[in-house]
Backbone as JSON, one array per atom type, in Angstrom:
{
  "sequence": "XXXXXXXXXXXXXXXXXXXXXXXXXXXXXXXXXXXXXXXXXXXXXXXXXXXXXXXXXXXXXXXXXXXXXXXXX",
  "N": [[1.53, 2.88, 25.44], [4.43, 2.22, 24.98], [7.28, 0.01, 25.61], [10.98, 0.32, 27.33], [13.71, 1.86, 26.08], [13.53, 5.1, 25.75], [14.37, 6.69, 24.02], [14.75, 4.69, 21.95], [11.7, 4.22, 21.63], [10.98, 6.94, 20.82], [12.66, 7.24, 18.29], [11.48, 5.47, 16.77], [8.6, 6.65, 16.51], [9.65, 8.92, 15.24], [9.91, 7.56, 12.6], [7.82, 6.94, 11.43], [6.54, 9.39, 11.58], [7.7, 10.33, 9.42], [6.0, 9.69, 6.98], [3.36, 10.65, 5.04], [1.4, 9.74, 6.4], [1.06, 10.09, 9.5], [0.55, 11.67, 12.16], [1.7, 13.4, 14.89], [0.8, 15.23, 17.88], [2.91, 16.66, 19.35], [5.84, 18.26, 19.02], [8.03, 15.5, 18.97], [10.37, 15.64, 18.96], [11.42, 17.54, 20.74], [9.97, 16.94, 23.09], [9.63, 15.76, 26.78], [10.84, 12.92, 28.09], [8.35, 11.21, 29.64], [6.79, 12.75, 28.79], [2.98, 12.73, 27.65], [1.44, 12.17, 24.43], [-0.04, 12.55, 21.47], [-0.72, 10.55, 19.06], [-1.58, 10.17, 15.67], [-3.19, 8.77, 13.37], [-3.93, 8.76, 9.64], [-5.81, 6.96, 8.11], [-7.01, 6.59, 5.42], [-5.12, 7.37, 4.0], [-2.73, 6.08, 4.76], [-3.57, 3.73, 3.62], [-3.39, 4.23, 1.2], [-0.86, 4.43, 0.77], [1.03, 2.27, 1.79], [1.88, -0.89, 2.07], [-0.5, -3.14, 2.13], [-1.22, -6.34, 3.67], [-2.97, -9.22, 3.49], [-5.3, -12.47, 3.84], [-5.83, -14.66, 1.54], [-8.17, -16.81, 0.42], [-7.3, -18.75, 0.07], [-5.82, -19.83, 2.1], [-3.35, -18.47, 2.41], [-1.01, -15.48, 1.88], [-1.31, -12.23, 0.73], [0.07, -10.02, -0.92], [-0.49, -6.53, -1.69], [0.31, -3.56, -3.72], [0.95, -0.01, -3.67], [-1.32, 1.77, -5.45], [-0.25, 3.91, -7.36], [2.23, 2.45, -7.94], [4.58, 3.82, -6.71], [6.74, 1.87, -4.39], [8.63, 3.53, -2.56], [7.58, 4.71, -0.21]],
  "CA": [[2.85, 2.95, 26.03], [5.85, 1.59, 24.13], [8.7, -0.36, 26.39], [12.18, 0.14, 26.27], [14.51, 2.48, 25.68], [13.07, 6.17, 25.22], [15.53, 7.33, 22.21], [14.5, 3.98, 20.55], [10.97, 4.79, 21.04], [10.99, 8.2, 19.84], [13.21, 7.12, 17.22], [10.56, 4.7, 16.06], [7.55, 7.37, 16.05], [10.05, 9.72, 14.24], [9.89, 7.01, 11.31], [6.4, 6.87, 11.49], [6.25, 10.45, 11.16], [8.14, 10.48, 7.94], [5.43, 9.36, 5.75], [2.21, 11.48, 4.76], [-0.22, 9.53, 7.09], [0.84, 9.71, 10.79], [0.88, 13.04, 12.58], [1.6, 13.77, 16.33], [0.24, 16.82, 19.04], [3.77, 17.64, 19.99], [6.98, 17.68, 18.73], [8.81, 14.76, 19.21], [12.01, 16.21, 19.16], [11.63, 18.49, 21.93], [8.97, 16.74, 24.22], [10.4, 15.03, 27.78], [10.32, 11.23, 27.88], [7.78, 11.61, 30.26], [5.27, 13.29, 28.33], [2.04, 11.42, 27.01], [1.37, 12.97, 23.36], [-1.27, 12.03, 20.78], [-0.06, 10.18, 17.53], [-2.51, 10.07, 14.59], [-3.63, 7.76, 11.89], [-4.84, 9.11, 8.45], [-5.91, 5.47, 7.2], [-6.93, 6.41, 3.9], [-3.47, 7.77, 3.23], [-2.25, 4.85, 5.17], [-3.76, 1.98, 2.64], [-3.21, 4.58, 0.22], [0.75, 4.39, 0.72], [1.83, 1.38, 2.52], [1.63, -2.22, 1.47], [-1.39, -4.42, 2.64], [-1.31, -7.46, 3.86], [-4.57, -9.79, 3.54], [-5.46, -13.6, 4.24], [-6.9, -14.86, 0.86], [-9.13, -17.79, 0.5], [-6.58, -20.12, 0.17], [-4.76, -19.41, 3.52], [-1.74, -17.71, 1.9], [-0.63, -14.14, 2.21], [-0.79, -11.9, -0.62], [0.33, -8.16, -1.15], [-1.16, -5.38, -2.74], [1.51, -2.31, -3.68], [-0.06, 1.71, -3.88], [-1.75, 1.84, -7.15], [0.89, 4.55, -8.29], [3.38, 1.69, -8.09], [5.41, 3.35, -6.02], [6.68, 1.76, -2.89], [9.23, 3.8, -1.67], [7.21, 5.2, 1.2]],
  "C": [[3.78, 2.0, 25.27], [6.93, 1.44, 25.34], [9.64, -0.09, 26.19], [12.65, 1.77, 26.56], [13.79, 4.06, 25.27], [13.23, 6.52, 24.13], [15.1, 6.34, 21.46], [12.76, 4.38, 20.76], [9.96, 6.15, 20.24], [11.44, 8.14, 18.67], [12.09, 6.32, 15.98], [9.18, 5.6, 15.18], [8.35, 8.83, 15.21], [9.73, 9.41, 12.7], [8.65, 7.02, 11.29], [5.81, 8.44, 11.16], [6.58, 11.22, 9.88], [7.25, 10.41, 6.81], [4.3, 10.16, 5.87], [0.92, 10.57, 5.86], [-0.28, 9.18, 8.53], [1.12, 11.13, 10.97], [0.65, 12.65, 14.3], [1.58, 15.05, 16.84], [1.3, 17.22, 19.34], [4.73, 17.7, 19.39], [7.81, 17.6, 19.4], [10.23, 14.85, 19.65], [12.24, 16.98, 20.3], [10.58, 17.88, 23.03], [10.39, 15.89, 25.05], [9.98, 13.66, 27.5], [9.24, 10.7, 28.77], [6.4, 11.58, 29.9], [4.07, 12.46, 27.34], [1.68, 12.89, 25.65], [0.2, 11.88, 22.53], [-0.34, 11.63, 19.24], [-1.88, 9.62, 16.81], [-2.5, 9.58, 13.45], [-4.15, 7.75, 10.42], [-5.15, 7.96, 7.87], [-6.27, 5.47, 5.97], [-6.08, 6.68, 3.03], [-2.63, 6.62, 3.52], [-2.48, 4.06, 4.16], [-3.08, 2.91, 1.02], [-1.47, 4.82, -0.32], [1.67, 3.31, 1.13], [1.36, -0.13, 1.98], [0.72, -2.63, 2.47], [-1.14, -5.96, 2.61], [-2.97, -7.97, 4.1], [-4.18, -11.5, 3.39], [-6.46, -14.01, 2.79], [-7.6, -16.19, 1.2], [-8.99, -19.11, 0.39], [-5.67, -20.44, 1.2], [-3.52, -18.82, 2.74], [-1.98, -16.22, 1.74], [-0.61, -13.29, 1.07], [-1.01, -10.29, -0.43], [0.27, -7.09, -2.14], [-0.19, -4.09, -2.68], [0.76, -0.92, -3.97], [-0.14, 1.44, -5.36], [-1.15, 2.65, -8.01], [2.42, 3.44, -8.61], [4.27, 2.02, -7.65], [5.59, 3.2, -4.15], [7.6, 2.34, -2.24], [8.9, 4.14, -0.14], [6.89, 6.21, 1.15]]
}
């Protein structure tokens, strides 16, 4: 469940639906605010498109970019 504002969280899982590795059971655009729907995770398209974050061994933060180099999304 996401708080708040309906339109902002539809608006949110719209962006989320933009990229090649989230898919949802209904569409968004036409479901009631109401309705419970299934959102989906492809995680190997996920790491395979989105920047990682990781904890190295020195406590500091360091970011890995898609191995095609690009990050638009």
């Amino acid at each position: 469940m996401i708080d708040g504002h309906p339109h902002d969280a539809r608006q949110a899982v719209l962006l989320l639906l933009e990229g090649p590795d989230f898919t949802a059971a209904a569409d968004i655009f036409a479901i009631p605010t109401h309705q419970v729907f299934h959102l989906r995770c492809d995680w190997n398209t996920f790491h395979a498109h989105r920047i990682r974050i990781r904890q190295g061994r020195q406590e500091r933060l360091a970011a890995t970019v898609p191995a095609d180099g690009d990050d638009s999304g």
